[in-house]
Backbone bond lengths (Angstrom), bond angles and torsions (degrees), N, CA, C in turn:
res aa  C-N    CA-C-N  psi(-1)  N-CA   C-N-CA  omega(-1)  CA-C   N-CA-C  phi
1 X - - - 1.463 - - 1.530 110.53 -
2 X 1.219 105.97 -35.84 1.642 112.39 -167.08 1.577 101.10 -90.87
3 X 1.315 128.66 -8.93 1.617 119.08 151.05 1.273 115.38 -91.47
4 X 1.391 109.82 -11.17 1.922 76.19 174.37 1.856 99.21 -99.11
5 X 0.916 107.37 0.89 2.060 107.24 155.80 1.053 97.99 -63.56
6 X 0.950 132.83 -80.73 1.551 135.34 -154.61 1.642 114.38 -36.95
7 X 1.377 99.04 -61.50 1.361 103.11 -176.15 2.237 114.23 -69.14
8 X 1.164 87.82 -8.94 2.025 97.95 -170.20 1.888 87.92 -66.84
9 X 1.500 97.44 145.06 1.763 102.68 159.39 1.486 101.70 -78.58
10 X 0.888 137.98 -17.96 1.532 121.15 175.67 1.736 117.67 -44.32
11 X 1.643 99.12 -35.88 1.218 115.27 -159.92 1.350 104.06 -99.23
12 X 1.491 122.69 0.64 1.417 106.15 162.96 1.710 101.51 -125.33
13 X 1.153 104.05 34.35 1.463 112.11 158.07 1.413 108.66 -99.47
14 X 1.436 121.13 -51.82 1.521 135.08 -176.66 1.311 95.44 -74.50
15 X 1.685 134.60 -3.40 1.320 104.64 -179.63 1.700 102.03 -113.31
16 X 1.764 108.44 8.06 1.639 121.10 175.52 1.501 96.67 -80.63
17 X 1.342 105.83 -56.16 1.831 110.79 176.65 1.580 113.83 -26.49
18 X 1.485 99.24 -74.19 1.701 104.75 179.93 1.173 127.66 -50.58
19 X 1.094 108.71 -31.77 1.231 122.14 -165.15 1.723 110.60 -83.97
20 X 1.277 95.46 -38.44 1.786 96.73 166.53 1.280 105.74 -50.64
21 X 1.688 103.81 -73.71 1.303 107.21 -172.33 1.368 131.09 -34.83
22 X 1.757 110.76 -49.14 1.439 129.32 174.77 1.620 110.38 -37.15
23 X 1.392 107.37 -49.61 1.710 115.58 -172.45 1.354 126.55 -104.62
24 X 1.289 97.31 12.78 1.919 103.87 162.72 1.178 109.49 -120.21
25 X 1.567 138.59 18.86 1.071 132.55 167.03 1.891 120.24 -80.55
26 X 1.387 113.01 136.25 1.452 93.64 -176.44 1.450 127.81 -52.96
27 X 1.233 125.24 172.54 1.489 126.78 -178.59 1.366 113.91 -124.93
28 X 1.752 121.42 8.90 1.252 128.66 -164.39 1.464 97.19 -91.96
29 X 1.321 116.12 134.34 1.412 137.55 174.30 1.630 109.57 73.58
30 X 1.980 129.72 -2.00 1.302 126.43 -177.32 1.361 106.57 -103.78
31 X 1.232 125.50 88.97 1.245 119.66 -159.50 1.748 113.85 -67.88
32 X 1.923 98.77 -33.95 1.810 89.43 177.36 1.468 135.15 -104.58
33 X 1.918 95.60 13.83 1.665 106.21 132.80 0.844 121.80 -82.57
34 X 1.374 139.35 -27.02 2.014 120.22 174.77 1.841 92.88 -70.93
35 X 1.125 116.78 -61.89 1.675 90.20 -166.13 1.530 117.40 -64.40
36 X 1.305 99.54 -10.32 1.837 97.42 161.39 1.382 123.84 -60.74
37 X 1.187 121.28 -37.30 1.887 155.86 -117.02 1.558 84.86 -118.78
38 X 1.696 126.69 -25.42 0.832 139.61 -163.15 1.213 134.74 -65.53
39 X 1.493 97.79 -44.22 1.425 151.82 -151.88 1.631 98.27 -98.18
40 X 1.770 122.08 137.73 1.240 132.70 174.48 1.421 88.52 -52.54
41 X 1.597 91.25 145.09 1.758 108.99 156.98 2.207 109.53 -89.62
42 X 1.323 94.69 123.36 1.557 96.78 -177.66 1.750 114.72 -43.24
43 X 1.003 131.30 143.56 1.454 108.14 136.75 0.972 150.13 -60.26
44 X 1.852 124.23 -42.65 1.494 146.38 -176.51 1.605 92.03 -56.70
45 X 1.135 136.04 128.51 1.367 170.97 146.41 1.519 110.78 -13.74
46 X 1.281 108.89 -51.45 1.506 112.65 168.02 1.907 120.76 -74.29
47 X 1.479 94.56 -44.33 1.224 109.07 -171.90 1.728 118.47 -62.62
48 X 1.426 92.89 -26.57 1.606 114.87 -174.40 1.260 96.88 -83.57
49 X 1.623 128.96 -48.81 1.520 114.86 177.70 1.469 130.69 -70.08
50 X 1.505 117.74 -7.32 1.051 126.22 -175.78 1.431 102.27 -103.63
51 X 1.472 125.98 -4.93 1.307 126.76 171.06 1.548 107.72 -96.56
52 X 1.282 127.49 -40.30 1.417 125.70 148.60 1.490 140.63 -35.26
53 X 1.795 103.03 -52.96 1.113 103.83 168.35 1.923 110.65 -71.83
54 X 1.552 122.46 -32.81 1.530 105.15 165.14 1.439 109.15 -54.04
55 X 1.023 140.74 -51.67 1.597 143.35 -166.94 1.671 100.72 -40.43
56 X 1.369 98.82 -52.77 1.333 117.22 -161.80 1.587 112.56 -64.74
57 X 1.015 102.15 -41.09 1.825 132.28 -162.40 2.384 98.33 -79.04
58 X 1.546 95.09 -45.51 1.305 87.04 -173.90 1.621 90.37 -89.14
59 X 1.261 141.52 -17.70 1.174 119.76 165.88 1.258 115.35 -52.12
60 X 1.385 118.20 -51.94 1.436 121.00 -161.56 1.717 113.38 -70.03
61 X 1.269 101.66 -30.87 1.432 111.35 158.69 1.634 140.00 -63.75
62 X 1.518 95.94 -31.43 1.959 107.71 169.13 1.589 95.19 -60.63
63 X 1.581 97.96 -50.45 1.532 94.43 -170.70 1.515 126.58 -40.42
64 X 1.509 101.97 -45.83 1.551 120.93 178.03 1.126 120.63 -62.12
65 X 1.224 129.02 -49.69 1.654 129.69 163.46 1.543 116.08 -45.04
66 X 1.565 113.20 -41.64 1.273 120.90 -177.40 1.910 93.88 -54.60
67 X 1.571 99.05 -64.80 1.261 92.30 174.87 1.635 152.63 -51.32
68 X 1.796 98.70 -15.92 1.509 88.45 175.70 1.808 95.33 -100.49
69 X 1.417 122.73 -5.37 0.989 111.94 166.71 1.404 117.60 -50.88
70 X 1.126 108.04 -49.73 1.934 121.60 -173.51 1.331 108.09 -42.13
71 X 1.462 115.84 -49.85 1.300 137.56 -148.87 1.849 111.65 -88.64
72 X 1.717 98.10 -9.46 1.220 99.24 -145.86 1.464 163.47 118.45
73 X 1.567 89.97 -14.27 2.148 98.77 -145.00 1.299 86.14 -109.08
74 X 1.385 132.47 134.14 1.399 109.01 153.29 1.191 98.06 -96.83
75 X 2.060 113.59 -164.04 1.211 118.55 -160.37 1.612 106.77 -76.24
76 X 1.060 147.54 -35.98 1.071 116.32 172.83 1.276 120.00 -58.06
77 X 1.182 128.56 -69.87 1.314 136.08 151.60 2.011 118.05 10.26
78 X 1.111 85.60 -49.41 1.661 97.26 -179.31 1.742 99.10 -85.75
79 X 1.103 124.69 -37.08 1.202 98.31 178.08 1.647 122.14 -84.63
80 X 0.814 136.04 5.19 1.075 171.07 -122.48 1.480 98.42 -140.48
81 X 1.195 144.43 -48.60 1.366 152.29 -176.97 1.726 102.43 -104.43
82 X 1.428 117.82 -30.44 1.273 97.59 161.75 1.607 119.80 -76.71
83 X 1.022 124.90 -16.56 1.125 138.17 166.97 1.865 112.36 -26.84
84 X 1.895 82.43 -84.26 1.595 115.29 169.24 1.565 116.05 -37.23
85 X 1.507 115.49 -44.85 1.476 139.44 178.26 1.625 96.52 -55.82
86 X 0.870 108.73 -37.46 1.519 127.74 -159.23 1.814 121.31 -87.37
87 X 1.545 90.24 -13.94 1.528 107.12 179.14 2.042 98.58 78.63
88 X 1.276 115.79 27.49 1.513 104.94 -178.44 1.538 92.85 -128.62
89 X 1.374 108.60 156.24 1.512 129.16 167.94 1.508 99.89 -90.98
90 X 1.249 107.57 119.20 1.741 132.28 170.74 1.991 111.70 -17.79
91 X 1.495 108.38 -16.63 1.648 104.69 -167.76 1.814 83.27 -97.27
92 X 1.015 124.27 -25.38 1.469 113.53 -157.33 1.692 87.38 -103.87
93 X 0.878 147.15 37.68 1.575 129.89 -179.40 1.520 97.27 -125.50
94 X 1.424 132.75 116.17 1.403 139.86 168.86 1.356 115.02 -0.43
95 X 1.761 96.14 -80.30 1.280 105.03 -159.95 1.573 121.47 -63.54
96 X 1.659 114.23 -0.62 1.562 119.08 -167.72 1.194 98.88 -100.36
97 X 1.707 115.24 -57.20 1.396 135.76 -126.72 1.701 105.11 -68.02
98 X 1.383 115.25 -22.46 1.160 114.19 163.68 1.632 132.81 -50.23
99 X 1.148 92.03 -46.63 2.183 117.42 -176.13 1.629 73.35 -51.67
100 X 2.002 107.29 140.45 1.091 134.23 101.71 1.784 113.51 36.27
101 X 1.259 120.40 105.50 1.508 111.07 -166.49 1.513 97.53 -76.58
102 X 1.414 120.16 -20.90 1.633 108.72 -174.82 1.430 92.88 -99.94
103 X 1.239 150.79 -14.27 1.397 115.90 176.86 1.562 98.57 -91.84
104 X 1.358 126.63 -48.44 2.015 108.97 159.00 1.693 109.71 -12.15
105 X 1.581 119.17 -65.59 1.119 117.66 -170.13 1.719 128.49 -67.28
106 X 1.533 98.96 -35.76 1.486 115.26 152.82 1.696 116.69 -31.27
107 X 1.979 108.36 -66.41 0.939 115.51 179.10 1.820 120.37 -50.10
108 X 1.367 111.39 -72.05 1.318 102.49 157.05 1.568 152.48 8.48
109 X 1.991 85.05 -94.08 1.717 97.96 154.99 1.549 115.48 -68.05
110 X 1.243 146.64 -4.95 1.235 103.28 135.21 1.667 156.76 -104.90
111 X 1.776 99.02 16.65 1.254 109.13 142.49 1.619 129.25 -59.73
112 X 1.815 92.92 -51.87 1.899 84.27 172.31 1.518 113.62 -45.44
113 X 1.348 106.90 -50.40 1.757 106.71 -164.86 1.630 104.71 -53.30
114 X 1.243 117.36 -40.10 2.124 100.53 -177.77 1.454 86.02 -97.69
115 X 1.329 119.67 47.44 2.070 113.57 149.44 1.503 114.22 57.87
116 X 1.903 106.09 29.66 1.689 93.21 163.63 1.404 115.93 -115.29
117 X 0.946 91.16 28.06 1.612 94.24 -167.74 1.881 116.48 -147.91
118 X 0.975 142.06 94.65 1.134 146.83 -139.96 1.986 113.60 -90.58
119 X 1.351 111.93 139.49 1.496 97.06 -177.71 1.393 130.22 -36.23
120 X 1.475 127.56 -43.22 1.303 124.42 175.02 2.228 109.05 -63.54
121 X 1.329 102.62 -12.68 1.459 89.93 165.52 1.773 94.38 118.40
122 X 1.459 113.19 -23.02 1.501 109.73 -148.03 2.078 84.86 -97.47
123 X 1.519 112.48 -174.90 1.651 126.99 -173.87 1.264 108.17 -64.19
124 X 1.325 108.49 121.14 2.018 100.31 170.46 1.795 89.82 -73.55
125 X 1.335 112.36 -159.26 1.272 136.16 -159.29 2.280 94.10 -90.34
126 X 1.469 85.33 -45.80 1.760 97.67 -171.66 1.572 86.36 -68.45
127 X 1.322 133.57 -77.76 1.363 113.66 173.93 1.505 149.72 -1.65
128 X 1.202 93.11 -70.64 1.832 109.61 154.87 1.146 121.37 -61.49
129 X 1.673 130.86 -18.09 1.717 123.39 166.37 1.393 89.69 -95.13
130 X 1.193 126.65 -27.49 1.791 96.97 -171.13 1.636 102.79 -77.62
131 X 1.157 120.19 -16.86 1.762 130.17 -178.68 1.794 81.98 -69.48
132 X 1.321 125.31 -61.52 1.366 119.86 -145.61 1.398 94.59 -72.31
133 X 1.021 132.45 -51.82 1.895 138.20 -178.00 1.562 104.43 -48.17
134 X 1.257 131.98 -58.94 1.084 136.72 168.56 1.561 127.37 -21.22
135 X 1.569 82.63 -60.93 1.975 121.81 -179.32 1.464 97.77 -47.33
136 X 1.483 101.28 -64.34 1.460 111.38 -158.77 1.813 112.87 -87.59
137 X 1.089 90.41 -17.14 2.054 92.66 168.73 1.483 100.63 -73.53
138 X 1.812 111.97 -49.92 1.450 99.32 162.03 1.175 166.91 -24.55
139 X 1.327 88.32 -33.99 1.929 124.73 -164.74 1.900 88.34 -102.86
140 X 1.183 106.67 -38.53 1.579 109.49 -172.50 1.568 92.38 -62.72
141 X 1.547 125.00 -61.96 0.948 126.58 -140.95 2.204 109.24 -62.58
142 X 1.631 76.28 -35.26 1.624 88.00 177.23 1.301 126.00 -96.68
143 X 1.052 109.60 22.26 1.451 131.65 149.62 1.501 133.05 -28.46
144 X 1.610 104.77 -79.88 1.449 129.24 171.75 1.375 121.50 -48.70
145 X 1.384 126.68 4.37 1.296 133.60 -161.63 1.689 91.46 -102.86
146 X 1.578 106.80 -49.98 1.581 112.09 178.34 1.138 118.88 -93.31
147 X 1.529 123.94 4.29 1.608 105.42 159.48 1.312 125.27 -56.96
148 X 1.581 126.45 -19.40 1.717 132.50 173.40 1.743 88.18 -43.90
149 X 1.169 139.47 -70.06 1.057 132.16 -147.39 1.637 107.97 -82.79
150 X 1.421 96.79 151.61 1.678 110.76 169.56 1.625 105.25 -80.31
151 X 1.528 114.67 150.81 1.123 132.54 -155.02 1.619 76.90 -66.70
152 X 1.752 146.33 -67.10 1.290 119.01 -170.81 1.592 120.77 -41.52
153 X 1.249 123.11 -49.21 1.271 134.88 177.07 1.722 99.97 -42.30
154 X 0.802 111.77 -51.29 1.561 117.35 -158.60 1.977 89.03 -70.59
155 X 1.346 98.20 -73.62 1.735 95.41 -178.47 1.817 115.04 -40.65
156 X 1.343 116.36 -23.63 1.797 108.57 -170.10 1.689 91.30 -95.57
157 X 1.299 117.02 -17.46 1.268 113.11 -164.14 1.876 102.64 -73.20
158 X 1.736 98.84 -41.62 1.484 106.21 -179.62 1.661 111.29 -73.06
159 X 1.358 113.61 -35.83 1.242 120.99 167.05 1.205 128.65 -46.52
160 X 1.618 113.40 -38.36 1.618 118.91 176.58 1.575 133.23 -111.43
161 X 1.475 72.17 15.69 1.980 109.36 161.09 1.404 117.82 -97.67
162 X 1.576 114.79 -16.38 1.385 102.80 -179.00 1.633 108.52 -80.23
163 X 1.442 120.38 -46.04 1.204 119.75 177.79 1.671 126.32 -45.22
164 X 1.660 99.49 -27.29 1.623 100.02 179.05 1.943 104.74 -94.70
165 X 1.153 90.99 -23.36 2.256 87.08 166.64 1.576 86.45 -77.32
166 X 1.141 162.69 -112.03 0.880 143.10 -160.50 1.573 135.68 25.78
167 X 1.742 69.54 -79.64 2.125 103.31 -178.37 1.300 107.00 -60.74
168 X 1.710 129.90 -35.17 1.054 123.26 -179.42 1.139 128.65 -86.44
169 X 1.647 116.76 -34.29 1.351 134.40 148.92 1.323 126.79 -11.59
170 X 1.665 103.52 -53.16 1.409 119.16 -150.07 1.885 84.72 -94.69
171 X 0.833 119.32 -21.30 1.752 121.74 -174.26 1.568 115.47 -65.12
C-alpha cells in the first residue's frame, strides 16, 4: 500500500503542503526545530514528508514545553497529568511508573497541594482547565507554522494525510 503512495502525485502534493508549512514556521525560542530546520530537506517524496511532518511535530512540541512552562508543570509533572488526561493514576502510566515510588508520590502531592490533583490521585476540576489552557495555548502556539497555507491548502493538506495515517495505522 505504502508503494503505490509513494509513487501517486497526490503524495507529492501533500508532501509540498508540509513541507511549506514545516519551513516557515518560526525558530525563535524552539530549539529542536531550529536544529531540525537545519538539516537538508530530502527529495524522495516519502522521505521529505516524514521529515516535514518531524519539523512539524518538534515544532508543535517546543511549543508545548513553552506551554507547561507558563502554566507551571515541569516534565514530570506533565506526564503525570497526561496520565490523569488519560483516565490512568500516575503509578500505572509508562513513562512515570518506573521513578522511585516516593519521588512519583512527591510529584503528585505537589500537584494536589496547588488543587490539580485530587486525594484519591485522579483531576480536580482546576486540573482539567489547567490541562485545557495548556492544550489550547498549545494549539495557539503551533499555529504559525500553517498560516503559509490557504485555508483550501490546509483542508487538502489534512485530507491527503488521512489516507497515509491510515496506511500506517493499518501496518
Amino acid at each position: 500500500m505504502m508503494g503505490d503512495l509513494a509513487a501517486s502525485p497526490g503524495l507529492v502534493r501533500v508532501t509540498d503542503l508540509a513541507t511549506r508549512a514545516a519551513v516557515s514556521a518560526p525558530t525563535e525560542g524552539r530549539a529542536l526545530y531550529a536544529g531540525l530546520r537545519a538539516l537538508d530537506v530530502p527529495e524522495e517524496p516519502v522521505a521529505r514528508l516524514w521529515h516535514a511532518a518531524t519539523l512539524l511535530r518538534e515544532h508543535r512540541g517546543d511549543g508545548h514545553n513553552a506551554a507547561l512552562l507558563t502554566h507551571g508543570i515541569g516534565g514530570t509533572e506533565a506526564h503525570v497529568l497526561l496520565a490523569l488526561s488519560l483516565g490512568m493514576r500516575a503509578a500505572e502510566f509508562g513513562r512515570v511508573h518506573h521513578l522511585p515510588r516516593e519521588q512519583l508520590a512527591a510529584v503528585v502531592d505537589g500537584l494536589r497541594a496547588r488543587g490539580l490533583v485530587d486525594a484519591a490521585g485522579g483531576f480536580t476540576d482546576a486540573g482539567r482547565e489547567t490541562r485545557r489552557r495548556i492544550e489550547a495555548l498549545t494549539d495557539e502556539l503551533a499555529a504559525p507554522a500553517y498560516e503559509v497555507l490557504s485555508v483550501d491548502e490546509l483542508d487538502e493538506l489534512i485530507a491527503g494525510l488521512e489516507p497515509i495515517a491510515a496506511a500506517v495505522g493499518a501496518a
